[in-house]
C-alpha positions, 0 to 999 in steps of 0.5 A, spaced: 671 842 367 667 846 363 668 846 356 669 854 356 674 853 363 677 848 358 677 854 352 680 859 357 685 854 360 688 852 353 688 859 351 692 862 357 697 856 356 698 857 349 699 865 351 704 863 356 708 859 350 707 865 345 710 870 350 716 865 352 717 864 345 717 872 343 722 873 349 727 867 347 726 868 339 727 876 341 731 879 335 739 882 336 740 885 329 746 888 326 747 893 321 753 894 317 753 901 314 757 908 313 762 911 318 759 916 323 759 923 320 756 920 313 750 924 312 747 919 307 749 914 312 746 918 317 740 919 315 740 910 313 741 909 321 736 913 322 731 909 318 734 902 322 734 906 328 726 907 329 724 901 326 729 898 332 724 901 336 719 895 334 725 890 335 726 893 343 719 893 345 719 885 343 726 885 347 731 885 342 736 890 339 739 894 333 746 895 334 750 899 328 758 898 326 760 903 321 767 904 319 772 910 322 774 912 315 774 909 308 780 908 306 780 900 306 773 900 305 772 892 303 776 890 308 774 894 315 766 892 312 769 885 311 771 885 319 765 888 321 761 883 318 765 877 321 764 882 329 756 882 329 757 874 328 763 873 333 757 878 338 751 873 337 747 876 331 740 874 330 741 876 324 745 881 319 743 887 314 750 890 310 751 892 303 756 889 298 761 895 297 767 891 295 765 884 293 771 880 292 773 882 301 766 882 304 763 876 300 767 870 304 765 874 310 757 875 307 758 867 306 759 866 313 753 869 315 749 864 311 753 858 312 752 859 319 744 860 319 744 867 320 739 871 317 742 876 311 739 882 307 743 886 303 742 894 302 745 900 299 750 895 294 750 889 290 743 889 288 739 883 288 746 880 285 749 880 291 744 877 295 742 871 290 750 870 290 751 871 298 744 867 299 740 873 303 733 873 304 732 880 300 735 886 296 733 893 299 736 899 296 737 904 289 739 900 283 745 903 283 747 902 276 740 904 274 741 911 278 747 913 275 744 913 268 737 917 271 743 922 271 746 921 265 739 921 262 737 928 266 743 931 263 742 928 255 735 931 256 738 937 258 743 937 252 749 937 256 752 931 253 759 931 255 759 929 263 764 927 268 762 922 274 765 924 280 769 918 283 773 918 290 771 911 292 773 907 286 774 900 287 767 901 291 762 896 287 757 901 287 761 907 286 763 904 279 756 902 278 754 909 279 759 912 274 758 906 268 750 908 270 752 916 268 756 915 263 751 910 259 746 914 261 748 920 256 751 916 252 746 914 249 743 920 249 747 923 243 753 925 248 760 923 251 761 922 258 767 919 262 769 918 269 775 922 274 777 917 279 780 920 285 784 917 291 779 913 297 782 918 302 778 925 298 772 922 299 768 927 303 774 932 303 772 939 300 778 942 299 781 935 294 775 934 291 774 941 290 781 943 287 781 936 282 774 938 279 777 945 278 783 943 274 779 937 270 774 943 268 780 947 266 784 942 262 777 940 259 772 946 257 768 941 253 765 939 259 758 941 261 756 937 267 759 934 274 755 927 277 757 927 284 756 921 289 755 923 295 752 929 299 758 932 301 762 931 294 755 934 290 757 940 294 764 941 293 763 939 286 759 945 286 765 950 289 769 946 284 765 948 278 765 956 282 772 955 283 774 955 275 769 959 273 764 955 270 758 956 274 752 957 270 756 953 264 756 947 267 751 943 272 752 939 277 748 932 280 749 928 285 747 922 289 743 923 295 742 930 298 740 934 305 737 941 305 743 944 303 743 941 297 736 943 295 736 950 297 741 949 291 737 946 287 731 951 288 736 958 288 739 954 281 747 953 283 745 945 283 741 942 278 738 935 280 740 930 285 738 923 285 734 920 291 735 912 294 731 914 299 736 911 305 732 911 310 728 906 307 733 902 306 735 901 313 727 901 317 724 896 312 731 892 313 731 891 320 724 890 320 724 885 315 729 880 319 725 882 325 719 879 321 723 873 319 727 872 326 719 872 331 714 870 327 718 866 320 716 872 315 718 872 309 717 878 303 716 873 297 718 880 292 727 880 293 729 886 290 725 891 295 727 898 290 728 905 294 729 908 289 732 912 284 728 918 283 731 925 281 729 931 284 729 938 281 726 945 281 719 941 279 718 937 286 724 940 291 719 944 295 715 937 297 722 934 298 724 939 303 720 937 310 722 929 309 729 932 310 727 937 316 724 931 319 731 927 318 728 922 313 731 924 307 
């Protein structure tokens, strides 16, 4: 045999391995995220999906789990999680909403070998904690106190973080972020706790904020959570009589939120961009499962960032094309 015949023989052998190899090592991943009708999670899902259109050329597959509703948050995550294991997962993305019920399911992940990457919540903490590959998300903490800062710069040094999922890790970080964040901008901030069930209800969020704004004149800033919760704040604070006197923030946004920003109803929104955490999520584990990929920087930062009247129109066409 010629030594070229020779060459061509070993590369189609080690071509027929590799694609043999491709096909039995093809990625089944598992994401663990937000309920369906969640317009931040909507938008993450997204992220995960079209990075899954990479993972099914190459014969695997991106199955999403998400709760119904919110109100036992840590425990239907947790069973989730335990679900995308008992289902064969090739590997695993989740957030660590609620450490003390998801973690020993998280910690059944990796003492099974699974692949993990913590998103959305936990940090970089969570995922050196659960032995995840990476981190990718906001610095929760660090997001809340943009808008504590954004509000002190503003002076509007008396704020109040809007909270209807507390107990929620990230939540509570948002909260204690806002708060320090204004504090020590030379203000006061404090938190309004709400039940779990008046998450994304527009009338309860809504009529609390109302009443907390009358029984507290001094207030003169909101922080919301969530898209849907920054709106109601918004008729929460029209509700009382307020608007113009107290300006609201929240986390995340969809374009609603920033034609409010622009009219002036809203005054800033604080941006995680979530359709990076689920594309660069499920692309990372894909990496690792096909080809032993590594990413050697852990903690993977989306965000935050704030938008205002200075950069909303820019941000306005990520949004119409369903990635912001």
């Amino acid at each position: 045999m010629s030594e070229f015949r020779r060459l061509a023989a070993t590369v189609s052998a080690a071509a027929i391995i590799a694609c043999t190899a491709t096909a039995v090592m093809a990625a089944n991943i598992f994401v663990v995220g937000g309920k369906p009708d969640d317009p931040f999670w909507s938008i993450v899902k997204k992220g995960a999906e079209d990075a899954g259109k990479v993972v099914e050329a190459q014969g695997g597959s991106v199955t999403w789990l998400g709760p119904q509703n919110y109100d036992n948050l840590g425990v239907d995550a947790a069973e989730l999680i335990r679900q995308a294991i008992d289902q064969g997962a090739d590997a695993i993305v989740g957030p660590n909403w609620v450490p003390e019920a998801m973690d020993p399911a998280f910690k059944a992940v990796t003492d099974a070998g699974i692949p993990l990457v913590i998103y959305n919540a936990g940090g970089i903490e969570a995922a050196d904690r659960l032995g995840a590959m990476n981190y990718v998300g906001s610095n929760d903490y660090l997001s809340g106190k943009a808008a504590g800062t954004y509000f002190a710069k503003h002076d509007l040094k008396n704020a109040v973080c809007l909270n209807t999922l507390p107990g929620a890790a990230n939540i509570e970080a948002f909260c204690k972020g806002m708060i320090d964040g204004v504090t020590e901008g030379g203000g006061v901030g404090s938190a309004l706790p709400l039940p779990a069930t008046s998450f994304g209800s527009a009338t309860a969020v809504a009529q609390a904020l109302k009443a907390h704004l009358l029984q507290n004149p001094d207030i003169k800033a909101v922080f919301a959570i969530g898209n849907v919760d920054t709106n109601s704040a918004v008729n929460g604070v029209t509700q009382a009589g307020k608007q113009g006197q107290v300006q609201v923030c929240g986390m995340n946004m969809d374009e609603t939120i920033l034609n409010n920003i622009k009219s002036g109803t809203q005054l800033c929104a604080i941006d995680q961009q979530g359709y990076l955490q689920g594309y660069l999520a499920v692309s990372i584990l894909n990496g690792k499962v096909n080809y032993g990929l590594t990413v050697p920087t852990r903690e993977i930062l989306t965000g935050p960032g704030v938008i205002d009247k200075a950069n909303v129109d820019a941000t306005l066409a990520g949004v119409k094309a369903g990635a912001r």
